[in-house]
N, C-alpha and C positions, 0 to 999 in steps of 0.2 A: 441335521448338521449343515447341510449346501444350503437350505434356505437362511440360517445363522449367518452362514458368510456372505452371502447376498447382501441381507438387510445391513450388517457392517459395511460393505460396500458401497451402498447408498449413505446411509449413516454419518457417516464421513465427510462428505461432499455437501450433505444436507445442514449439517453441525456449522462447518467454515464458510456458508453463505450466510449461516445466521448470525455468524460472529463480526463476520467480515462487511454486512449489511449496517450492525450498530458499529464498529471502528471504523468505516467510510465516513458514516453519519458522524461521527465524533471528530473523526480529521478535514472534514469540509467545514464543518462548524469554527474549528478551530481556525480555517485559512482564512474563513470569512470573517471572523473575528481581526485578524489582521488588518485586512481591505477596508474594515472601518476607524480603524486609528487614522493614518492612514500607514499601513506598514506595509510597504512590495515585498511579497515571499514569491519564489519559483514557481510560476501559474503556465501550466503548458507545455514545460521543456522537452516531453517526449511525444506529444501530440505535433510542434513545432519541427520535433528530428524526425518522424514520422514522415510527414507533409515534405519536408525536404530529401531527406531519399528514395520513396514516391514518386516526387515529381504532383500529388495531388494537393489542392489546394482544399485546407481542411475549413467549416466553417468558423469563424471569426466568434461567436455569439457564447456569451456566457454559458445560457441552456446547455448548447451543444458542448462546450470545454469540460462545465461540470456533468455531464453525461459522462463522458469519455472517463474523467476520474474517477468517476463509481463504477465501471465497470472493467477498468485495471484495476482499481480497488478489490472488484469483487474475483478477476481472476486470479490477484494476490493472493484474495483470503482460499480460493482453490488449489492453487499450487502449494500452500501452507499444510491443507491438510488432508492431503492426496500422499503429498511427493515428501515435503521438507522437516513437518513432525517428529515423525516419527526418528529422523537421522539426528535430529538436532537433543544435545543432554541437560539434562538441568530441570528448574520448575518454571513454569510457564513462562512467567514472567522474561527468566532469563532465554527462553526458548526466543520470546518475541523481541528482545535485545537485540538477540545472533541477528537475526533474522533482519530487525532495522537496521543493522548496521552494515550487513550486508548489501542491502538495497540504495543504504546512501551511498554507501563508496559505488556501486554501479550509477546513480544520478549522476554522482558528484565528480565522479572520473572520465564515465563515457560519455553519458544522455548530455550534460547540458555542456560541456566543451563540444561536444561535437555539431548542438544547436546554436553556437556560438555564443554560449552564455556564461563562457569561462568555467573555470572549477568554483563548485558547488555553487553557481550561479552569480558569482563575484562581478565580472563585467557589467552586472545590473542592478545587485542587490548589496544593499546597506549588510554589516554584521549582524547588525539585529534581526534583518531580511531573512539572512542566513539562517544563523540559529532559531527563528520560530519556523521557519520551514521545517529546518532538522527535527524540534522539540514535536509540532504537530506530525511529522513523518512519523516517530516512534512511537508516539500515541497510537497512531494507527495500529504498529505493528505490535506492539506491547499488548493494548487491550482487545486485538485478535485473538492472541494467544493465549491468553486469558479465558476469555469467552469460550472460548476452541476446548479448552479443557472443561467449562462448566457444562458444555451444550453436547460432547463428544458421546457417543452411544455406551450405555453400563454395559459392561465385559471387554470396552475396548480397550487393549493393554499397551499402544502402545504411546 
């Protein structure tokens, strides 16, 4: 039985990196899809608010920005399906709704007004700016949740 709860234990954490690895890939794909119209959507807001109440200056370099996105990405898809799963109701889909919606109104309230980037990035970004930021955001978190459910260990009930 303690070894059952273990491998769920692991299970878990193992499921929402695999989930969270393809909806990273999915939501970068999509910003970059962006950047070639040319469309500015919110690149960095909380790498930039980071760096600013630090005091450290973060590097400037593509590589390095989308680095940093895949792996708030990926701590995303871990606090998903550690912590936030299991409290959130519905099917997946709508699990990864709550959940992107949540996240935006935290960009869009704290992270980028306080990067000085206005609410929901408005000071810099066109409407359209906006909304494929928003659209790609919940891609991410949608087909998280998603995946989260196909990838999640059998007997896990919650």
């Amino acid at each position: 039985m303690l070894q059952g709860i273990r491998a769920l234990s692991h299970a878990r954490p193992a499921a929402g990196l695999s989930a969270g690895t393809i909806a990273i890939f999915a939501n970068t794909t999509a910003l970059s899809i962006a950047d070639l119209m040319p469309l500015a959507t919110a690149h960095g807001g909380l790498l930039r608010l980071l760096s600013q109440m630090s005091g450290i200056v973060a590097p400037s370099g593509r590589a390095f920005q989308t680095g940093f996105h895949i792996v708030v990405g990926l701590g995303m898809a871990l606090l998903y399906a550690v912590v936030l799963e299991p409290l959130l109701t519905g099917p997946a889909w709508l699990k990864g709704v709550q959940y992107a919606f949540a996240m935006w109104m935290v960009n869009a309230v704290i992270v980028l007004p306080l990067a000085d980037e206005g609410f929901a990035g408005s000071r810099h970004l066109s409407f359209a700016g906006m909304i494929w930021f928003a659209a790609a955001h919940t891609l991410f978190f949608v087909l998280l949740a998603i995946l989260f459910q196909r990838f999640r260990p059998p007997g896990d009930i919650c």
